[in-house]
Each structure stands twice: as structure tokens, then as C-alpha cells.
C-alpha positions in Angstrom: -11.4 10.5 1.2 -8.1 9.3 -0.6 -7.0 6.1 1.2 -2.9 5.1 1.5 -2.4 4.1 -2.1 -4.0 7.7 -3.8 -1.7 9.4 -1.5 1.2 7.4 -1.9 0.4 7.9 -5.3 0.2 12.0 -4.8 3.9 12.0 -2.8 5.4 10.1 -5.7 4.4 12.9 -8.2 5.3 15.7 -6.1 9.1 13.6 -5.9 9.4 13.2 -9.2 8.9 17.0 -9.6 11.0 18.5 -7.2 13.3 15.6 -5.6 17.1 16.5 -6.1 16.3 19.7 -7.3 16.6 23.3 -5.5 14.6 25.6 -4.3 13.9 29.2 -5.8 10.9 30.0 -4.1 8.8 29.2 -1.1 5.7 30.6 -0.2 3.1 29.8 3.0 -0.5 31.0 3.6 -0.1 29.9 7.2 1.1 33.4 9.1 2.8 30.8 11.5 4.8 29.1 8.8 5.5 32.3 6.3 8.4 33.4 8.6 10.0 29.7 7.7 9.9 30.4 3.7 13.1 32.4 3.0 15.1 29.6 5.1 13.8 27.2 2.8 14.9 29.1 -0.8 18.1 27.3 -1.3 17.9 24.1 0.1 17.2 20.8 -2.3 14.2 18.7 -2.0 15.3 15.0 -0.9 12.6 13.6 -1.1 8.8 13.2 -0.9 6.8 10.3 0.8 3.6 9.3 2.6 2.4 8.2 6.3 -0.8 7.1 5.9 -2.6 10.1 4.6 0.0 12.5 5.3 2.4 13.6 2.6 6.0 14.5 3.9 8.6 16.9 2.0 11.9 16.3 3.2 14.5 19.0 2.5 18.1 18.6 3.1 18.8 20.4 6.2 16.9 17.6 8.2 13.2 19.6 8.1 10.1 18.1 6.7 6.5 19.4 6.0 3.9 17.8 6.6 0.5 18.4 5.0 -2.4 16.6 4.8 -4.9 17.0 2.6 -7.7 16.0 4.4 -10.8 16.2 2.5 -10.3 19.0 -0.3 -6.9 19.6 -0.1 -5.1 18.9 -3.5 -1.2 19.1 -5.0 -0.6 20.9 -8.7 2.5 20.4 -10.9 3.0 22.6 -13.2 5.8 25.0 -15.0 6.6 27.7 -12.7 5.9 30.5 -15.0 2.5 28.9 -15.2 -0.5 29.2 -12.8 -3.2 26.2 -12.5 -6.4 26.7 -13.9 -8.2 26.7 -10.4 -10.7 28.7 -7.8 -8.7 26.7 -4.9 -7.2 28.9 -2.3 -3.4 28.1 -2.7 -2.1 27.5 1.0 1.4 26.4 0.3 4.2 27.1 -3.6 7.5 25.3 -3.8 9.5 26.3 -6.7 12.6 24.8 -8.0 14.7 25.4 -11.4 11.9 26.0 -13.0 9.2 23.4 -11.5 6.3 24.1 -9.2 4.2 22.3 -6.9 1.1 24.3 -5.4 -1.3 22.8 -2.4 -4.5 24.5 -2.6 -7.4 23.9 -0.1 -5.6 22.3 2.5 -5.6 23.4 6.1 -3.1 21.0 8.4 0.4 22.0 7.3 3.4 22.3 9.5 7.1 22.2 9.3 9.2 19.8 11.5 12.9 18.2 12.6 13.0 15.5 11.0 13.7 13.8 14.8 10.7 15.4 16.2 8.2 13.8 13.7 7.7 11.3 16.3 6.2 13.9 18.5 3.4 14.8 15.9 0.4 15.3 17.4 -1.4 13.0 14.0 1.5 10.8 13.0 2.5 10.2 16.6 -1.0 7.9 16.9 -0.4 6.0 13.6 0.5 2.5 12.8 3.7 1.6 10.3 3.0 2.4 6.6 2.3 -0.9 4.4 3.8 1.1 1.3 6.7 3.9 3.0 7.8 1.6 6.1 8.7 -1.6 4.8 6.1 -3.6 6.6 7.1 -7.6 5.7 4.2 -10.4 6.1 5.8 -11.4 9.6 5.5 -8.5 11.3 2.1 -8.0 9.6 0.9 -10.9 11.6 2.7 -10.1 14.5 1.1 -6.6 15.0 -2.3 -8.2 14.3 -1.8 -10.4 17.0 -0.2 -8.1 19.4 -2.5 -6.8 23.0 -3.8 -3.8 21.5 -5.9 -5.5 18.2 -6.0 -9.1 19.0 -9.2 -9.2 20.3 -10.9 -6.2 18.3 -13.3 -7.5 15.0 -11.6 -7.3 12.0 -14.0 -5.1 10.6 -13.5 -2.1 13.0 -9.9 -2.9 13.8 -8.9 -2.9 9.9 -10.1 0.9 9.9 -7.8 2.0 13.4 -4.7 3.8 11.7 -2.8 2.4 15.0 -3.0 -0.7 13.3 -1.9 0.0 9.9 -1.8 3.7 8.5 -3.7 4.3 5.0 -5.9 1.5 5.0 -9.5 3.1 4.7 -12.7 1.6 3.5 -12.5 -0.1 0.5 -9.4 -1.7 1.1 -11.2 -2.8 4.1 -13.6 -4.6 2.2 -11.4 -5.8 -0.4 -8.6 -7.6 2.2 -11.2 -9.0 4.2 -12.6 -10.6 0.8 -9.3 -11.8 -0.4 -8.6 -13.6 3.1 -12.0 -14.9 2.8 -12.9 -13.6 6.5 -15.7 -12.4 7.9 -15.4 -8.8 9.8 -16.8 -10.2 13.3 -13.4 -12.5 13.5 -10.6 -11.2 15.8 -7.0 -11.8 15.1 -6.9 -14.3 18.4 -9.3 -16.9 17.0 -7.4 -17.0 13.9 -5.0 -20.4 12.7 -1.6 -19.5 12.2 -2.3 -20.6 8.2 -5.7 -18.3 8.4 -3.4 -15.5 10.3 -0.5 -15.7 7.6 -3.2 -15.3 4.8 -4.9 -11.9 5.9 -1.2 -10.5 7.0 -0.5 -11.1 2.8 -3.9 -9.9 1.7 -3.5 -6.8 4.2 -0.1 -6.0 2.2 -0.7 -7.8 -1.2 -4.0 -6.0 -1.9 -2.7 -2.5 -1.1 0.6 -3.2 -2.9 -1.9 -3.6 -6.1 -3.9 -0.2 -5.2 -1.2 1.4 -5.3 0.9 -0.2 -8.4 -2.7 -0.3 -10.1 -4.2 3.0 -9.3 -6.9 2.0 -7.0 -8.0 -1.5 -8.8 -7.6 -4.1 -6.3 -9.5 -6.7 -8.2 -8.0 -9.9 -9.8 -6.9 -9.2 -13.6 -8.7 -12.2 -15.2 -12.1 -11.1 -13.4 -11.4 -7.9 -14.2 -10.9 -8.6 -17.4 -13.9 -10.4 -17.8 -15.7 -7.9 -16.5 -14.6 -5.3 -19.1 -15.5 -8.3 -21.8 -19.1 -7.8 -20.5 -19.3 -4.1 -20.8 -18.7 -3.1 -17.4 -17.6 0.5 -16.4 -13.8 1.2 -14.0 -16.4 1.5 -11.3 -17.6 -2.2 -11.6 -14.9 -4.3 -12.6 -12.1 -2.2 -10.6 -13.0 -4.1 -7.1 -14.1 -7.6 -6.0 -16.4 -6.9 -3.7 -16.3 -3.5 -3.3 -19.5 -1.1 -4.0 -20.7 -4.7 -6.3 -23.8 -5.2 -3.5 -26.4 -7.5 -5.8 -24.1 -8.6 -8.1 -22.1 -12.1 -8.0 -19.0 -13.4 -6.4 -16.7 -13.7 -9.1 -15.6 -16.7 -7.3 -18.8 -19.0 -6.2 -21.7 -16.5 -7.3 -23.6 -15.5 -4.7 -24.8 -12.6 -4.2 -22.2 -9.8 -2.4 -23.8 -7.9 0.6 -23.8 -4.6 1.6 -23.6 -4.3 5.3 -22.8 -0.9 7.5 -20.2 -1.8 10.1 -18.2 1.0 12.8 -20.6 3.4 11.2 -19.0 2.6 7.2 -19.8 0.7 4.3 -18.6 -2.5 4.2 -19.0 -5.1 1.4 -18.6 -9.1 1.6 -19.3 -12.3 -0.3 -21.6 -14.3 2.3 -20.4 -18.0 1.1 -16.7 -17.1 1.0 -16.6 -15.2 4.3 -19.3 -16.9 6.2 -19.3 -15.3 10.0 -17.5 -17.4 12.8 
């Protein structure tokens, strides 16, 4: 499943298609939400963000829809004259001057006040967004260390989207590599200096997914890496899916373990457990 930088990445596309622009057309599957379309034709776009792996359209009259695209679902640009090349069952169309973005397979759409988001039943349970919500170092650390998480292993806690919203499993794998912890620590036997450094890898590295389309890996091992022949799917991540192979920084071999039930992958010298 897309983790917060692909969909991030998705809302950004979807704004620079129809953000500022008005709408012509507007079209739901959902028989609860078709009776909402016509109030819709008319109103501009302001803008189009991300909550974890929600995507939010906000219109001008203060609604927003929500979608997420869960496992299938997918968002189409394309000319509005034009219909994507696809067998997907189209479940929401927004058209505007001439624009159009279609969401095919997706089955959790609604349409909300924009002061009632806080009462949604998914994003009411989720933690700040690292890339919508402005989350700073300081109150990275602060969260980690705060009565809910603090005593939770980092290797299950980094998962909870109460924590953080977006973060899924390979940037999981790939902060806990760049803080050079092990997944059985918890937040409250951490130094301050060893606190401050995973609250920057926790926003650094998925800054980088989502500026570097998913590569999360430093450039001069990447590039290194790519010197060597290797395919995206080796020299994109650290430690990531690289089980076998060495630590780019002392060699040894990375490990693939299975921890809360998901892959997890770690350098054993630079993260040695506690």
C-alpha cells in the first residue's frame, strides 16, 4: 500500500490540475453522495492535500472530500473530452475548464465541513501529518515522548498512525536505520541527543520520499550503487528489502526480521538491540 509520501505525491497532482480552477462537472457513484454533485458545479477547487493516506479536495464553500484509496483505488488526469484507457470502475469525475480528474476503484469517499473533519470516523484517530501539518523536530520529539508512545517499541509504535500519519513500512525500516536504533527501544530510554536524532530521521527521511519519489537512500550510496549495476529496487533504500546484502556504512550483513506482523529490515552492527 502507498505510504504518506506516494500520496502526498498523488494530492499534489490532482492540485495542480484542478486548484483555482472551477468546476463544470461533478459526478459520484456513491447513491449517498450523487445528490451532493450539482451543488458542487460552480464552486473552484482550493486546494488538494493529504492526511496520512487520505487525499482531501477542498472547494471553496468550506466542504472537502475525502477519499482514500485504500488498496486499488487510483486518481487519472486527463483532458476532459478524453476518457482513460482503463477497466477500473470510476467511483468519483471532477471536471473543470476543461481538466478532469477521475478516481476509479476506490470505495471510502465522503463529503464534509471543513469544521467537522475532526469528527471523521478515520482521520479523527490519526496523528499530525510530517508533510501537510508542519510537524517541526521539537514537537517530533515531544510526541514521541508523550504517555501514549513512550513506552511502546519503536518498531510497532513507528507503524500506529496515532503517532505520525503516513509512515508505513519501509519508512519504518529506513528511519529506524538512519537513527541507528534498534526497533525493541522505546522513546523513554532514549538520551535527549539519541531522541533529537530519530525525531530528524522521522521527518528528514520522509521529507526525501516524498521530494525523491520514494528513494530514501543517501545519494553517494546510491549512486554507487547504480555505478555497480544495480536496479531502482536495490539502490533506492538503505536497508530496505537489501536482506543479505551489506551495510553501506560498516558491511555487515542487513537482516530481515518480521516485527507487529510486517517486514522489517536493519543493519545488526549499526542498530545493535538495547
Amino acid at each position: 500500500m502507498p505510504e504518506g509520501p506516494e500520496i502526498r505525491r498523488a494530492a499534489d497532482r490532482v492540485h495542480e490540475q484542478l486548484a483555482g480552477r472551477r468546476l463544470e462537472h461533478v459526478w459520484f457513484a456513491f447513491p449517498e453522495l450523487a445528490p451532493e454533485a450539482d451543488s458542487l458545479v460552480g464552486r473552484r477547487v482550493s486546494a488538494v492535500d493529504s492526511w496520512g493516506k487520505a487525499l482531501l479536495t477542498r472547494f471553496d464553500d468550506g466542504r472537502v472530500l475525502y477519499s482514500h484509496n485504500q488498496l486499488y483505488g487510483v486518481w487519472k488526469l486527463h483532458d476532459a473530452e478524453r476518457e482513460p484507457d482503463t477497466e477500473r470502475s470510476l467511483r468519483v469525475r471532477l471536471m473543470a475548464e476543461g481538466r478532469a480528474a477521475s478516481l476509479y476503484s476506490a470505495s471510502d469517499v465522503s463529503l464534509w465541513e471543513e469544521g467537522s473533519l475532526g469528527r471523521h470516523p478515520f482521520l479523527a484517530r490519526l496523528g499530525p501529518d510530517l508533510l501537510t501539518h508542519g510537524v517541526t523536530v521539537e514537537q517530533a520529539a515531544a510526541r514521541l515522548q508523550s504517555a501514549p508512545f513512550r513506552r511502546r517499541g519503536l518498531g510497532g509504535l513507528l507503524l500506529d498512525q496515532r503517532l505520525f500519519a503516513g509512515v508505513g513500512n519501509y519508512l519504518r525500516s529506513e528511519i529506524l536505520y538512519f537513527a541507528g536504533l534498534s526497533h525493541k527501544v522505546r522513546p523513554e530510554a532514549l538520551s535527549q541527543p539519541e531522541l533529537v536524532r530519530l525525531a530528524r530521521a522521522v521527518l528528514e527521511v520522509t521529507h526525501q520520499a516524498y521530494t525523491q519519489a520514494g528513494v530514501t537512500n543517501r545519494d553517494d550510496w546510491a549512486k554507487a550503487e547504480r555505478s555497480r549495476g544495480a536496479g531502482f529496487r536495490r539502490w533506492r533504500f538503505a536497508v530496505f528489502e537489501r536482506d543479505g546484502l551489506p551495510c553501506h556504512a560498516c558491511g555487515a550483513a542487513i537482516e530481515r526480521l518480521m516485527v507487529a506482523s510486517r517486514r522489517l529490515y536493519r543493519c545488526p552492527a549499526c542498530q545493535p538491540d538495547p
